[in-house]
C-alpha positions in Angstrom: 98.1 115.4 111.7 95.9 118.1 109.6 92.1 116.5 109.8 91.1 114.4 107.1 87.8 116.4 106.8 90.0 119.2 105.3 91.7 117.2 103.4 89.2 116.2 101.6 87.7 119.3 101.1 90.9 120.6 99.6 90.6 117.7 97.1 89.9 120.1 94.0 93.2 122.2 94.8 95.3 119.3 94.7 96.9 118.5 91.0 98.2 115.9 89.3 101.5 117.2 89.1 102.2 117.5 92.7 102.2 113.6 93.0 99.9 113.5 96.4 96.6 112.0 96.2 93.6 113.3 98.2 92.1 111.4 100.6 88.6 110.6 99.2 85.3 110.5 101.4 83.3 107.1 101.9 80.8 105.8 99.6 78.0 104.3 100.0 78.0 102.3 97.1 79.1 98.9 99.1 75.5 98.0 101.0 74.8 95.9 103.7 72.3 92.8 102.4 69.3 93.0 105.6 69.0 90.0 107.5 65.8 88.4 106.9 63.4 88.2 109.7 63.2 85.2 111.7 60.0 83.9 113.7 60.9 84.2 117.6 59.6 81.5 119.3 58.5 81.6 123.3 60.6 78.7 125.1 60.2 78.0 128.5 63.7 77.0 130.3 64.8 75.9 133.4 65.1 78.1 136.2 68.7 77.4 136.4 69.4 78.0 132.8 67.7 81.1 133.0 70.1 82.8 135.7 73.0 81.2 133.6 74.5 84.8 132.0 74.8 84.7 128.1 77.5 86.5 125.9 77.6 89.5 125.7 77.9 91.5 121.9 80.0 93.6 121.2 80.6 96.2 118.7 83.7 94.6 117.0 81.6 91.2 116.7 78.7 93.0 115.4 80.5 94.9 112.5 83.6 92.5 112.1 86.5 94.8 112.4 89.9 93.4 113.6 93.2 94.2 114.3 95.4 95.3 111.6 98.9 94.1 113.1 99.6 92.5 115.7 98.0 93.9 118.7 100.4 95.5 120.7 100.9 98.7 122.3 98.7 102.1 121.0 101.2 105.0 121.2 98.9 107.8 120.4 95.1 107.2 120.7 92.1 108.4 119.6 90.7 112.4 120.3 92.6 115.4 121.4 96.2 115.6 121.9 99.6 117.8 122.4 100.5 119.1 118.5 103.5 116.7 117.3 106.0 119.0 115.5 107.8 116.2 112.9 111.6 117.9 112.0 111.6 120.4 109.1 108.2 122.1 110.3 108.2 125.6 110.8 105.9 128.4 111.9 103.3 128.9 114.4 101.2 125.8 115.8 98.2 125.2 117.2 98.5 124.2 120.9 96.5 121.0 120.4 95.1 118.9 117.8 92.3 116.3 116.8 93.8 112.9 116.3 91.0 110.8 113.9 92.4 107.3 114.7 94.9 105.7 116.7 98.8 105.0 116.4 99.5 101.3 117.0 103.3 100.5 117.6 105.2 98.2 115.0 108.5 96.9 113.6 109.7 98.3 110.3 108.4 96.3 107.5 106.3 94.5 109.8 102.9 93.0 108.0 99.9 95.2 107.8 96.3 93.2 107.2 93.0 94.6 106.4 90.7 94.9 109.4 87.5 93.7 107.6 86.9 92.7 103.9 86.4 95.0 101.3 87.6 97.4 98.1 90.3 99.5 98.2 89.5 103.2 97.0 92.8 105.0 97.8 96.3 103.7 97.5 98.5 106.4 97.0 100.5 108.9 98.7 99.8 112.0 101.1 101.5 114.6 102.6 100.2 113.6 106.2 99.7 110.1 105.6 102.8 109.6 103.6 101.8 105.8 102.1 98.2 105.4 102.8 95.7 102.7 101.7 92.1 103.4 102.3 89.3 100.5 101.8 85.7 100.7 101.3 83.9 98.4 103.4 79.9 97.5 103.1 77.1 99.6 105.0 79.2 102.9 104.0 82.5 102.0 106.7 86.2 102.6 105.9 89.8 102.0 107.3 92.6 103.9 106.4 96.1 102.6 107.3 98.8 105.3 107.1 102.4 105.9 107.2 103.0 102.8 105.6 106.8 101.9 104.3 105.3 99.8 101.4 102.0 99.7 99.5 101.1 96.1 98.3 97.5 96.5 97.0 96.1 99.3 94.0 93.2 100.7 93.9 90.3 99.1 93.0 91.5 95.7 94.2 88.7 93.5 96.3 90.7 92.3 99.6 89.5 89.9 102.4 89.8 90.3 106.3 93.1 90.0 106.9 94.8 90.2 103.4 98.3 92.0 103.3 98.0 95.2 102.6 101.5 97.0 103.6 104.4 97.4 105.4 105.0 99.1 108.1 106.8 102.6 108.3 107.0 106.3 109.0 106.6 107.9 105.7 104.3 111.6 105.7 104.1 113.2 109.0 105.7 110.9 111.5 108.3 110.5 113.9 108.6 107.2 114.4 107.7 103.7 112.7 104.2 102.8 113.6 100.5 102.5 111.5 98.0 104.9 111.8 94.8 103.4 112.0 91.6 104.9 111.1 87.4 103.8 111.2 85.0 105.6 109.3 81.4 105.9 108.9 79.8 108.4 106.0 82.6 110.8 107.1 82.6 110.5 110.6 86.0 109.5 112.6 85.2 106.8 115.5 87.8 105.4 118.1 89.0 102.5 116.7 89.7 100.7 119.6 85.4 100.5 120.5 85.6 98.3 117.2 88.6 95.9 117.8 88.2 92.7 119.7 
């Protein structure tokens, strides 16, 4: 999978005639509303209650994200890996390449959900991503979903956590069903699965 980086900086090459769609960089026009500041208050406790261990945060309760099918087994996962060769590529390839999210297994037409409210700012095709949907959540994250059989949400459409996005599939580059799953923050990749409860 060609990095999404340079996808996006290809974006003014691509045309509308060619029917692919690039895929766009995060905005920042979705902020975060500040929590207001609360008054801490001193209160002594019992010396047994204070040994007692409290839970633990997390970064997937902090931020909200969750898992976009069914959780089930991650076939290729974040960072560096062997370069897949999909049938009908040809030439010279690179020995390795940078995967930017994870690839969950699925069933075929199996029901993909958003991970976390938001807008979607990409629903379209791509060469790599064959049927991609990318949404804009607040504080300047995204999720992109790829390889999807079937797209069920446009552009511009506001969805909540866990709306139905898609269908699984193995459209674009891939050679199998599955859903590609990507996190973003002001165009930088992070392993999904630090996010996912």
């Amino acid at each position: 999978m060609l990095p999404a980086i340079a996808l996006e900086g290809n974006a003014h090459r691509a045309t509308p005639s060619s029917g692919f769609v690039p895929i766009p960089m995060e905005h920042v026009d979705v902020v975060a509303r500040p929590k207001p500041k609360v008054k801490r208050v001193l209160v002594r406790r019992h010396r047994a209650a204070a040994k007692a261990e409290r839970a633990r945060s997390t970064p997937a309760l902090r931020i909200g994200f969750s898992w976009p099918v069914t959780k089930a087994e991650i076939t290729s996962p974040f960072g560096w890996r062997p370069f897949v060769v999909t049938p009908g590529e040809t030439g010279p390839h690179p020995a390795r390449e940078f995967h930017h999210g994870m690839d969950i297994a699925c069933a075929l037409n199996q029901p993909v959900r958003a991970s976390k409210g938001g807008r979607v700012i990409l629903s379209g095709v791509n060469p790599d991503y064959g049927n991609v949907i990318v949404i804009q959540h607040a504080g300047g994250w995204s999720t992109l979903y790829g390889h999807l059989n079937k797209r069920l949400v446009n552009a511009g459409k506001r969805v909540s956590a866990g709306a139905l996005i898609g269908l699984c599939g193995s459209t674009g580059r891939a050679n199998g069903v599955h859903l590609h799953f990507e996190i973003r923050h002001l165009g930088s990749f992070y392993n999904p699965i630090y996010f996912l409860p």
